[in-house]
Phi, psi and omega in degrees: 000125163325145176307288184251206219262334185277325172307320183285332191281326195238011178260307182299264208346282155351274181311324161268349159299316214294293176318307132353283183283333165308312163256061182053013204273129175271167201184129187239118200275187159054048210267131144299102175305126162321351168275358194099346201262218202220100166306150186286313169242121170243165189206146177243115179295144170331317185312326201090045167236139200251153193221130195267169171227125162247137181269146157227172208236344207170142173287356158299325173308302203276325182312292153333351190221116216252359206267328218281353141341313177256003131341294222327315185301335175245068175191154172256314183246125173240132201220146167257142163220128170227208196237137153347303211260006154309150189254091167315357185254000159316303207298148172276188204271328194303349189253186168233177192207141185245141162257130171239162200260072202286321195262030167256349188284121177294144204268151193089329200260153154237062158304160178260117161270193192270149161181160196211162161293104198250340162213134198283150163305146141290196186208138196235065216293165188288159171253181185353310217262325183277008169244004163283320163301299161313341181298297205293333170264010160306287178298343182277338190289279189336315170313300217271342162302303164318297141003288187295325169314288181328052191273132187280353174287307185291336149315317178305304168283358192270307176309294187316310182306307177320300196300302160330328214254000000 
């Protein structure tokens, strides 16, 4: 199991993108709400449907976080994910829940643990006009993250490198 709690906040994280991408889910961390706050995850299903993820890293986490209610408003699904050695019955029944198996991870390693959906969300779908709004602000985070990767000094030297060998 990770040492503290943040190493433990990104060993979950790690693990529910992967799962994410497993299941065709596009996924964004930290996606900034139109309410102000910040999903830990948000990820958009092939469907257009959208499923917010909030990590919690400890039941001190979850207890201390009074804000995760309102995702609902920007989601068709709302799911918590945590480690194994969670005490689950914090949770409510109303959400869904994903678990990863953190402390299954060699300490040292940076392996992907495992991890699955063990009880599915309902679904709430958004209407119309919030998920175009959220749509468009999905694809701009994402744009502009890519964007940033994308730097034309490092394309420049990637061609020239090409052109050498």
């Amino acid at each position: 199991m990770p040492s503290d709690l943040a190493e433990n906040q990104i060993a979950i994280r790690r693990a529910i993108l992967h799962l994410c991408g497993q299941m065709g889910w596009s996924s964004l961390n930290e996606l900034p709400l139109p309410d102000g706050r910040r999903a830990d995850i948000m990820a958009l299903r092939p469907d257009n449907g959208f499923v917010c993820i909030e990590i919690k890293s400890g039941p001190r986490d979850f207890l201390t976080d009074s804000k995760w209610h309102r995702y609902r408003n920007w989601c068709d699904q709302f799911f918590f994910a945590v480690d194994r050695d969670f005490p689950l019955a914090l949770l409510p029944d109303s959400a869904g829940l994903m678990v990863v198996a953190t402390d299954m991870r060699p300490a040292g390693y940076t392996i992907i643990a495992e991890s699955a959906i063990t009880r599915d969300a309902p679904t709430f779908p958004l209407a119309s006009a919030r998920r175009r709004k959220l749509t468009h602000l999905f694809a701009t985070q994402a744009a502009e993250r890519l964007g940033r990767l994308d730097d034309p000094a490092i394309t420049a030297s990637l061609r020239a490198a090409r052109r050498i060998e």
